[in-house]
C-alpha positions as CSV (number, residue, x, y, z in Angstrom):
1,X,114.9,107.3,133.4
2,X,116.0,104.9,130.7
3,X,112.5,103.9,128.5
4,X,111.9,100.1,128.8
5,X,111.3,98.0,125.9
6,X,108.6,96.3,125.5
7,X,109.0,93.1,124.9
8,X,107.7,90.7,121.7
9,X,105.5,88.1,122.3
10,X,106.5,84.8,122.1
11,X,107.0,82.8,119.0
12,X,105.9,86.3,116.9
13,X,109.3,86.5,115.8
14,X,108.6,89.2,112.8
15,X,109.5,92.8,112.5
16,X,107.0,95.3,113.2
17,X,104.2,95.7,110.2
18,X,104.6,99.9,110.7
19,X,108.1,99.6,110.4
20,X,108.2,96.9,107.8
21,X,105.8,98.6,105.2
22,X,107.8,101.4,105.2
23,X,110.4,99.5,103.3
24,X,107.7,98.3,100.5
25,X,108.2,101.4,98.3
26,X,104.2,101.6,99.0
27,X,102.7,103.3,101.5
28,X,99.5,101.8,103.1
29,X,95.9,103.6,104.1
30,X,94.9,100.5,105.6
31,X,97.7,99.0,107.7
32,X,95.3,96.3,108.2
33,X,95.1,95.2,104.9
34,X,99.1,94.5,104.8
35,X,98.5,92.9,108.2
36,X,96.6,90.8,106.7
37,X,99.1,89.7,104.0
38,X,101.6,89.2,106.3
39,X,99.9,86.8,109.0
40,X,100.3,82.9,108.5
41,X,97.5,80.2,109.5
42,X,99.3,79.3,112.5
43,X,99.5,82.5,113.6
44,X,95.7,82.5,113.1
45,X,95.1,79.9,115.1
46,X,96.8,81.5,118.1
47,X,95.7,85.1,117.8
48,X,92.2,84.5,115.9
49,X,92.8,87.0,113.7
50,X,92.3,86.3,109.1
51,X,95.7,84.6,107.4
52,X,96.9,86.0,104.0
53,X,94.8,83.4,102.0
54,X,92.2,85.4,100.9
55,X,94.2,88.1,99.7
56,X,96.3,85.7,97.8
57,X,93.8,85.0,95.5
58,X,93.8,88.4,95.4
59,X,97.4,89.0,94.4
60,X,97.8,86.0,92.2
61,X,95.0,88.0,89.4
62,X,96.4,91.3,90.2
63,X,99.7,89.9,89.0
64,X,98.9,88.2,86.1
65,X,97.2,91.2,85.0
66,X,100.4,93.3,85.7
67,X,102.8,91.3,84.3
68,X,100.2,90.3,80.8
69,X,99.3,94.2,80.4
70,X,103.2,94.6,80.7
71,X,104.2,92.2,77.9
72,X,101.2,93.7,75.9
73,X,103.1,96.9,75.9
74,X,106.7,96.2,76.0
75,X,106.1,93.1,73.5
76,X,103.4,93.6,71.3
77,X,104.8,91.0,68.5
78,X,105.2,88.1,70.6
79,X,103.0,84.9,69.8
80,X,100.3,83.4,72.7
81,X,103.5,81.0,73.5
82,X,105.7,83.5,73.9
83,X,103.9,85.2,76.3
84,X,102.8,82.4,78.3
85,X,106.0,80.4,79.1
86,X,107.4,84.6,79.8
87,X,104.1,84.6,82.6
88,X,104.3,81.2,83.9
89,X,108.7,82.0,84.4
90,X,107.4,85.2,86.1
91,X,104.6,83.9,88.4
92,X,106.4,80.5,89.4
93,X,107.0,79.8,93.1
94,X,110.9,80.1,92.9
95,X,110.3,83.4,91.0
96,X,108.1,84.6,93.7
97,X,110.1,83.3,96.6
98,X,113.3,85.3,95.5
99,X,110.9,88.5,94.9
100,X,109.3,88.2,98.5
101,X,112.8,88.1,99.7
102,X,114.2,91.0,98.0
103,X,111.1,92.6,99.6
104,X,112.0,91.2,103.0
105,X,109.0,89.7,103.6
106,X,110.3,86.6,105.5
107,X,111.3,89.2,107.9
108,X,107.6,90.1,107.9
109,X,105.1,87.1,108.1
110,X,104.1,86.5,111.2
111,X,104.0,82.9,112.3
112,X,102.2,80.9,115.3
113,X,104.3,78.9,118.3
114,X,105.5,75.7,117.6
115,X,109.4,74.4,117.7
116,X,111.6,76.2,114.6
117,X,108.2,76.7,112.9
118,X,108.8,80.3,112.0
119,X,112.2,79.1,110.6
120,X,110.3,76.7,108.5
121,X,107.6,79.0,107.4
122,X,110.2,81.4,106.3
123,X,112.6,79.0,104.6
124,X,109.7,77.7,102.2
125,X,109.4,79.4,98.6
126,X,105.9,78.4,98.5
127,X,104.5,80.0,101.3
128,X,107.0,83.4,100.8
129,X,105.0,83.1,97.0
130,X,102.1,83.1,98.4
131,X,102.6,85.9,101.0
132,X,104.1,88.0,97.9
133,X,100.4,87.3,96.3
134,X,99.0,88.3,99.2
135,X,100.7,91.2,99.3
136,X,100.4,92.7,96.2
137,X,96.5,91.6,96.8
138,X,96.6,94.0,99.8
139,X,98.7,97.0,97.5
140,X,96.0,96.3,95.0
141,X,92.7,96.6,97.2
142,X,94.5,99.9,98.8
143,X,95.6,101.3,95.9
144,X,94.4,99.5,92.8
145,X,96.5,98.9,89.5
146,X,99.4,101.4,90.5
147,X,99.9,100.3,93.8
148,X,100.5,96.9,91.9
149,X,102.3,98.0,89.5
150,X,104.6,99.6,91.7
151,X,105.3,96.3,94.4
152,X,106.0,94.4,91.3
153,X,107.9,97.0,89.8
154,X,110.8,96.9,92.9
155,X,110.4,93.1,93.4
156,X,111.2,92.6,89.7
157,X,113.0,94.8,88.3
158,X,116.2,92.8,87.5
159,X,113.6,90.2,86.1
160,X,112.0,92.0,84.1
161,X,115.0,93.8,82.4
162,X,116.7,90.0,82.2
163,X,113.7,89.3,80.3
164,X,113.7,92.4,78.1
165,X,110.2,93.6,79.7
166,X,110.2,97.5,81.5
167,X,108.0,97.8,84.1
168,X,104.5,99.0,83.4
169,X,104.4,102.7,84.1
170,X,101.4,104.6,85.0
171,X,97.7,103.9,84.1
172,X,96.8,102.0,80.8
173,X,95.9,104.0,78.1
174,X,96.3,104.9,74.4
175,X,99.8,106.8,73.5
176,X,98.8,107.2,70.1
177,X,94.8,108.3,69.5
178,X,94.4,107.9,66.2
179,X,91.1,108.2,65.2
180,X,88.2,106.0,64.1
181,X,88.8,106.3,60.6
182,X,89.6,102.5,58.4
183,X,92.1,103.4,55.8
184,X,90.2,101.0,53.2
185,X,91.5,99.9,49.7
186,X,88.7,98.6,46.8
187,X,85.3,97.7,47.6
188,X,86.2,94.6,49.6
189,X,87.5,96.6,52.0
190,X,84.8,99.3,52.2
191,X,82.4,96.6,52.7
192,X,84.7,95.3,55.4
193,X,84.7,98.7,57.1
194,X,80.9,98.9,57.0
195,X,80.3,95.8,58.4
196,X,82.9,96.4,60.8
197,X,81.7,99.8,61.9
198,X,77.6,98.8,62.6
199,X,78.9,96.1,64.5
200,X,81.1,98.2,66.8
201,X,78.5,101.0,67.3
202,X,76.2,97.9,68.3
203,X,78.1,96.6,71.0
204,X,79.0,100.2,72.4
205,X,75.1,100.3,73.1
206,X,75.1,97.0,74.4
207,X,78.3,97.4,76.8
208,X,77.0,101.6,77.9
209,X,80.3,102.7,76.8
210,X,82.0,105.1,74.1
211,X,85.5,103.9,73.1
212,X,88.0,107.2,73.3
213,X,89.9,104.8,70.3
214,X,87.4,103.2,68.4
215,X,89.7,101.3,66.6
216,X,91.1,99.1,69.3
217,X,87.6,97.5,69.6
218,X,87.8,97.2,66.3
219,X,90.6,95.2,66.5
220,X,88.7,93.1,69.4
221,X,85.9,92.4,67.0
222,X,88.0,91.3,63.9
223,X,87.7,87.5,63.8
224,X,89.7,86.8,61.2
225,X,92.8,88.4,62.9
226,X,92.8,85.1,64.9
227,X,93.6,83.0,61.7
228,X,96.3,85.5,60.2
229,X,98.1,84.8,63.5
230,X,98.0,81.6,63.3
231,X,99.2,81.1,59.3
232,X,101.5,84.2,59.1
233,X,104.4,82.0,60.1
234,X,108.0,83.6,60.5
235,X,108.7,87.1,59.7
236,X,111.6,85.7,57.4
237,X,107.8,84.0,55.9
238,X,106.2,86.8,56.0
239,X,108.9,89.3,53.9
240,X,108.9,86.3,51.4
241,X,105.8,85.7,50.5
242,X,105.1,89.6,50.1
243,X,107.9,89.9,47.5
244,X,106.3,86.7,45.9
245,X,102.4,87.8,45.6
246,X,100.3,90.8,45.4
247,X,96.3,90.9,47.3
248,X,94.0,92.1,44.9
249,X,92.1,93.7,47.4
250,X,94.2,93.9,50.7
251,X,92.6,93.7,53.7
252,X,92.2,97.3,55.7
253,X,94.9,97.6,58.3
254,X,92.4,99.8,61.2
255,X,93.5,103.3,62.6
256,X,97.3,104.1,62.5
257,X,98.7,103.1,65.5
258,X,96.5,100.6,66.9
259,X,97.0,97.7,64.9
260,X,100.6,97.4,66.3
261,X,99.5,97.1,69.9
262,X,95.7,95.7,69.7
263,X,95.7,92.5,67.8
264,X,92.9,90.1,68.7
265,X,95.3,87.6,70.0
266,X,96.7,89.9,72.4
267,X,93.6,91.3,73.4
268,X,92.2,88.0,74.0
269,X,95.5,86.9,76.3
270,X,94.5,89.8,78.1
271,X,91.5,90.3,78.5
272,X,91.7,86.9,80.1
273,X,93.3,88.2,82.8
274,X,91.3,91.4,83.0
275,X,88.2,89.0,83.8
276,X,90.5,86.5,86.2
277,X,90.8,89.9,88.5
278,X,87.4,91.1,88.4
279,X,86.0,88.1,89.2
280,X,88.5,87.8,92.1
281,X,87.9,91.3,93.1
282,X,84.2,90.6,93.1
283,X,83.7,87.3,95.1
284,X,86.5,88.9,97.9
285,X,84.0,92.0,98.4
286,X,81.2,89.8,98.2
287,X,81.2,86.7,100.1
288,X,83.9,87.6,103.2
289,X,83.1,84.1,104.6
290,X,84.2,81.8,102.2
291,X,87.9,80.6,102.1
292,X,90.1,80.8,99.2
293,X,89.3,77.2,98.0
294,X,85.8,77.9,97.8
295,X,86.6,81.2,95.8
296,X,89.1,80.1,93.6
297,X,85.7,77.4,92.6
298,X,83.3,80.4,92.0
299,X,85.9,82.4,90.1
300,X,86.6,78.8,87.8
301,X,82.7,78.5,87.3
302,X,81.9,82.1,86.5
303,X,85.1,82.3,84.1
304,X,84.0,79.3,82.3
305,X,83.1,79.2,78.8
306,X,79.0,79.6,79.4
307,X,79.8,83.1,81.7
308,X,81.8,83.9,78.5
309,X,78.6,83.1,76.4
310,X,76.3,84.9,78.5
311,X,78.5,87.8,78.3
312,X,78.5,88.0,74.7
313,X,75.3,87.3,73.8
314,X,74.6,90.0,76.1
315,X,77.0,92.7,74.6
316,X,75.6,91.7,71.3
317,X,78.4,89.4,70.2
318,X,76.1,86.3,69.1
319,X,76.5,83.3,70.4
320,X,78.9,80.1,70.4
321,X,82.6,79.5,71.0
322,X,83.3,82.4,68.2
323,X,81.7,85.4,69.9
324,X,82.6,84.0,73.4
325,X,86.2,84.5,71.9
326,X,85.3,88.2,71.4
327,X,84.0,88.2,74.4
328,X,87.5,88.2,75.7
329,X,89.2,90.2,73.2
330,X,86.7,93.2,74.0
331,X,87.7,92.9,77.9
332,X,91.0,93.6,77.1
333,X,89.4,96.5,74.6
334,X,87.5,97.9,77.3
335,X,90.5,97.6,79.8
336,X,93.3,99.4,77.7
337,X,90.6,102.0,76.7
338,X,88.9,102.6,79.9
339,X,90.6,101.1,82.6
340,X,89.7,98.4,85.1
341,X,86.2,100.7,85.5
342,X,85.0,100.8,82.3
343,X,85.7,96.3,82.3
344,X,84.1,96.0,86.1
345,X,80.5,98.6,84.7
346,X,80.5,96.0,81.1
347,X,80.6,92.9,83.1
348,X,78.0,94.2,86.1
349,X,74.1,93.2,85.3
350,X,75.3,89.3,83.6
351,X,77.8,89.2,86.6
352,X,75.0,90.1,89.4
353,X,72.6,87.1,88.1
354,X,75.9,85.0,88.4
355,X,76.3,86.1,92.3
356,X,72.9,85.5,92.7
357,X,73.3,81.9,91.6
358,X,76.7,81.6,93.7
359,X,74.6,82.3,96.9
360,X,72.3,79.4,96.9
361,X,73.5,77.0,100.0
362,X,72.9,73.7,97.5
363,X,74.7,75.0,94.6
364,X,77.4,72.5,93.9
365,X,80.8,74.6,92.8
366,X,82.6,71.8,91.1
367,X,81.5,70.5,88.1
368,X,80.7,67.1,87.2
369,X,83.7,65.8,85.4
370,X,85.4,67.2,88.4
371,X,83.4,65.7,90.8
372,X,83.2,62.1,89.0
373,X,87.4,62.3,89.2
374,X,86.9,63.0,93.0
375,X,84.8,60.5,93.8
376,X,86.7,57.7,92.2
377,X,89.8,58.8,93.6
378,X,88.7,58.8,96.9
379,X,87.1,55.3,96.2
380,X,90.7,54.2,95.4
381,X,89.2,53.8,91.0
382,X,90.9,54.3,87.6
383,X,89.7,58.3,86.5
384,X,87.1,57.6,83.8
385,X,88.0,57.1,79.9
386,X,86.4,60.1,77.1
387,X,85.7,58.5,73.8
388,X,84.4,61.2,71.1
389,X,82.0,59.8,68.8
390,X,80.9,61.2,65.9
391,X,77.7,63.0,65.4
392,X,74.8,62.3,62.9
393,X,75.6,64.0,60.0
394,X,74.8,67.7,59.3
395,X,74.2,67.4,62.8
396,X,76.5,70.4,65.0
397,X,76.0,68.4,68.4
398,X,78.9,66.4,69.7
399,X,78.7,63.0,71.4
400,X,81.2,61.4,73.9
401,X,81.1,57.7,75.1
402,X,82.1,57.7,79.2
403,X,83.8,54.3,80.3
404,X,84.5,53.3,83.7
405,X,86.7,50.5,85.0
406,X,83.9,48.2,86.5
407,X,81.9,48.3,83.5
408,X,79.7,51.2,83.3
409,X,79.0,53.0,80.3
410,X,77.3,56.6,79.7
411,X,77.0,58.9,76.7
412,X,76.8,62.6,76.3
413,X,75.9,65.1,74.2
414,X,76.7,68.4,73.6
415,X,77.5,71.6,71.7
416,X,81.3,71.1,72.2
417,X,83.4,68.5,73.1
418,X,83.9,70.0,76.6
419,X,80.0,70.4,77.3
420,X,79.6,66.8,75.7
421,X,82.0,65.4,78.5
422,X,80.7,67.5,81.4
423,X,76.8,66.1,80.3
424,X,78.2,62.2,80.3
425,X,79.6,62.6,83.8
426,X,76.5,64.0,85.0
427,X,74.6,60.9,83.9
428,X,77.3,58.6,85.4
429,X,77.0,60.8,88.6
430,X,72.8,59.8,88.5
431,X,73.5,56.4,87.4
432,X,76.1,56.0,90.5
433,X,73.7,57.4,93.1
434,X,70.9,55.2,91.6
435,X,72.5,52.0,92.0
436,X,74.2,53.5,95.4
437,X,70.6,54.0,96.8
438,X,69.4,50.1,95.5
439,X,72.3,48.7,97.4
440,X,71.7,50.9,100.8
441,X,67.8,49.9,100.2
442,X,69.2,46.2,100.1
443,X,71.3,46.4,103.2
444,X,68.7,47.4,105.0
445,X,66.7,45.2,104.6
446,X,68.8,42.8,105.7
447,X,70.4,41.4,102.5
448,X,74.0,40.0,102.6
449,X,76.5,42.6,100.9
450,X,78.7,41.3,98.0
451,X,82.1,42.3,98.8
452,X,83.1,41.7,95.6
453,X,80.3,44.0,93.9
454,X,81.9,46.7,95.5
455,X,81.2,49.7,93.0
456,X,82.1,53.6,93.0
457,X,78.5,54.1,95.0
458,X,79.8,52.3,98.2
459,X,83.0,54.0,98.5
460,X,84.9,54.4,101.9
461,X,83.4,56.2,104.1
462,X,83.7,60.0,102.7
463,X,86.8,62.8,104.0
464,X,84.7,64.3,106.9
465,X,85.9,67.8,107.3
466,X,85.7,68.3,110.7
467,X,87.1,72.4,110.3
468,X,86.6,75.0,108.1
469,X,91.0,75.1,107.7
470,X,92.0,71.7,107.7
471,X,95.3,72.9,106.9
472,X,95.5,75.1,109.8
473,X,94.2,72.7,111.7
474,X,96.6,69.8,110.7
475,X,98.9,72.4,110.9
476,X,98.3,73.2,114.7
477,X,98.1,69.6,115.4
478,X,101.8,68.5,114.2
479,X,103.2,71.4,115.6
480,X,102.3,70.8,118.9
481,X,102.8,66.8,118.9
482,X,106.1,67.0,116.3
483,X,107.0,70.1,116.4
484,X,107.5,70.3,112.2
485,X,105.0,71.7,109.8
486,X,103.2,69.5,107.3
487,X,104.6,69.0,103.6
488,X,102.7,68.7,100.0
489,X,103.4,67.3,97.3
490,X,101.9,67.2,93.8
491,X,101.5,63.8,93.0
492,X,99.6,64.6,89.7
493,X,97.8,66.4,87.4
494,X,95.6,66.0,84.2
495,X,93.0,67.7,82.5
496,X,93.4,70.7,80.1
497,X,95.0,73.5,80.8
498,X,92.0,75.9,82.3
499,X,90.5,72.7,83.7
500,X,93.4,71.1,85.4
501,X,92.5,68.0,88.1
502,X,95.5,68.0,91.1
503,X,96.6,65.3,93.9
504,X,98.0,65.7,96.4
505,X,99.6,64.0,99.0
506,X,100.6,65.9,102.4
507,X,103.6,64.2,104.4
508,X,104.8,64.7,108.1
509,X,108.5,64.3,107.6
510,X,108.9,60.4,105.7
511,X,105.5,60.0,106.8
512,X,102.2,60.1,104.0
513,X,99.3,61.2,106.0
514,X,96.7,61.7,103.3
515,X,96.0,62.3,99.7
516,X,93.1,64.9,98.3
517,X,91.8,65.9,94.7
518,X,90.7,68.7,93.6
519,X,90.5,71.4,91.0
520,X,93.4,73.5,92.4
521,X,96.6,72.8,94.5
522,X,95.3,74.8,97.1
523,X,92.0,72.4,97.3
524,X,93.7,69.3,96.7
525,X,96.1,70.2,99.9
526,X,93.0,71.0,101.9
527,X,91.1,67.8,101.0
528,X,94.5,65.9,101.9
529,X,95.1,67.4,105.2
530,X,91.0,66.5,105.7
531,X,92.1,63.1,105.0
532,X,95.0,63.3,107.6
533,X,92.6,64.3,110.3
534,X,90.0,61.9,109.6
535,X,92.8,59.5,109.3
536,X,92.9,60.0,113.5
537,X,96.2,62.0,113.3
């Protein structure tokens, strides 16, 4: 009797998750996990079951880590330039399209009913590069780092050797120990060594942990390795102006072997990322409920530059922008010594308080420069002007002037420039609800409103989020009435680097059906399709 075959259900047009992990080069304890990775939000919606989103925020520090420690190894000369326009070729959507595809993962995601949806799903490099995140994410909660390594490893191989990068290969770790002894020259350098050496045996008390190399925290802790890198110039430079001058009293070079791979600019670029994925790791094992949007805003605060204060005054560092910088560098210390365990134990009493914080109800995530930009955004505004002033003299405070286009005006003060602009927006986020309240107080009692003394603090009507996955939900909702998927695009973006501000727009073919801020693409395109569906779509 001929065995029947059982038939697929209907719009889960995706090969089998047994049969397709077995092509990943990886092979999974938890099936679930990759299930996971692999299911889209419209499939969600139809089988009530968790998309890939969380895991992608996963994947996306897992693979900055992977592809920084590889660079750290492979290129350990390269300048904080170099290696960030290598990262951001490696990490880009296109880049991580073309590697979900050579893992066959469009033939894997499993997509929701709707009219060529699947077609659509798997046809866009931006959701294959996020279910390549999520992936990995999933590799790297099964297996940790050398499950990671070893997805990224197939996916990228003619990448990486395009690039001149090998892929990482087995766990971090010292090739060459070498010791803790300073090979010093004249008394500048013994004192250097001295001063060196108490402070390193300090912080191994403070962090509970015995470096196997000694000299690679060494290397962490040496501030003035910052400022060589930046003045040592070319290596053409360099040769020159060796021939040309003798030190009197060079500086000592640290243990043979580690100054060629553990400079503190390199630890620093890593360490970075050694933080970005315990942090990730963290708030995905601790809070199962929130989405990735609301992650991605814990992760931002706690990897902010006060965490990376509290961290260092805790490991003995000091305090201020200087020893939040080592801070950093000894992440990356810890990590190449010791491993993402020895990094996840440093980081676990100041990180604790954090997650206590995180888990008050009220706590608002965003901060208020952030939150000033969204309101006036949504209010249809001009984003606020920063004017630094200077500060009163032998004076180390900072002051910034706030100007908004309808005439108010706010100061700020702080340690940094950063902190000075964050404090200004908070008082013009006070001053707003004051004058918001007086106005509501007024219309209540019957007084006449001025349309033209409209200001930020009688805005529309705010984006009323009537689901916890607007984009699944807008999703859903043109899928059954058009039959297409909704599109995003990035309308702009400003802000510094680690504290970007994004807008978005989301579009049903021609069609605009909303705009959204926010500090991440991901949370811009949620606030937009929020707009969409309070829009009445």
């Amino acid at each position: 009797m001929a065995r029947r075959r059982r038939r697929r259900a209907p719009g889960s047009n995706h090969r089998p998750v047994l049969e397709f992990a077995r092509g990943l080069g990886y092979s999974f304890r938890d099936v679930g996990l990759l299930e996971e990775a692999l299911t889209h939000g419209s499939y969600r919606n139809d089988h009530a079951v968790a998309d890939y989103e969380r895991l992608e925020f996963v994947g996306d520090a897992a693979l900055g880590l992977v592809v920084t420690e590889s660079m750290h190894w492979q290129r350990p000369n390269w300048d904080g330039q170099r290696r960030q326009e290598t990262k951001s070729e490696l990490v880009s959507n296109q880049s991580l399209a073309a590697a979900a595809r050579v893992l066959s993962l469009d033939e894997g995601i499993r997509v929701g009913r709707g009219h060529n949806a699947g077609e659509e799903v798997r046809s866009s490099d931006r959701i294959l590069a996020n279910v390549f995140e999520a992936v990995l994410g999933a590799a790297y909660l099964d297996g940790g780092m050398p499950a990671a390594r070893g997805i990224l490893a197939g996916a990228f191989q003619r990448k990486l050797q395009r690039l001149r990068l090998r892929p990482p290969e087995g766990a971090p770790g010292w090739l060459d120990r070498a010791g803790s002894g300073l090979r010093a020259i004249g008394p500048l350098g013994i004192r250097f060594a001295r001063r060196l050496l108490l402070l390193r045996k300090r912080v191994e008390r403070a962090l509970g942990y015995t470096f196997a190399s000694p000299g690679i925290l060494t290397a962490a802790l040496d501030a003035d390795d910052a400022g060589r890198e930046r003045t040592s110039g070319s290596r053409r430079g360099r040769k020159r102006r060796a021939r040309g001058r003798r030190s009197p009293a060079p500086r000592p070079s640290g243990p043979t072997g580690v100054t060629r791979t553990a400079k503190r600019p390199a630890l620093r670029f890593l360490g970075r990322d050694v933080m970005h994925l315990v942090l990730a790791e963290t708030l995905h094992n601790h809070f199962p409920e929130w989405d990735e949007g609301k992650m991605t805003l814990a992760r931002m605060r706690l990897q902010s530059r006060e965490f990376s204060r509290t961290l260092s005054e805790h490991w003995s560092l000091g305090n201020g922008d200087e020893a939040a910088a080592s801070a950093e560098a000894v992440m990356g210390a810890l990590y190449l010594d010791g491993s993402l365990g020895a990094a996840r134990r440093a980081v676990g009493r100041p990180l604790a308080a954090a997650l206590e914080e995180l888990r008050d109800p009220d706590l608002e995530l965003l901060d208020p420069k952030t939150l000033l930009q969204n309101r006036l955004a949504q209010a249809g505004k001009e984003a606020p002007k920063y004017e630094p002033a200077r500060g009163a003299r032998g004076s180390a405070a900072v002051s910034v002037t706030l100007r908004l286009a309808d005439g108010l005006v706010e100061t700020g003060v702080g340690g940094g420039l950063k902190e000075a602009e964050k404090d200004a927006a908070r008082r013009a986020l006070d001053r707003l609800e004051r004058r918001s309240g007086r106005r509501r107080g007024r219309a209540r009692k019957g007084a006449t409103p001025d349309p033209e003394g409209e200001t930020l603090g009688e805005n529309p009507a705010p984006v009323v989020v009537a689901t916890d996955n607007p984009k699944g939900t807008l999703q859903e909702v043109l899928v059954k009435k058009e039959g297409r998927l909704p599109v995003y695009r990035l309308i702009s973006e400003s802000g510094p680097e680690h504290e970007k501000t994004f807008v978005m727009e989301v579009l049903a073919g021609r069609r605009a059906l909303g705009r959204g801020v926010g500090p991440s693409k991901r949370k811009a395109e949620a606030e937009a399709a929020a707009a969409a569906l309070a829009s009445g779509i």
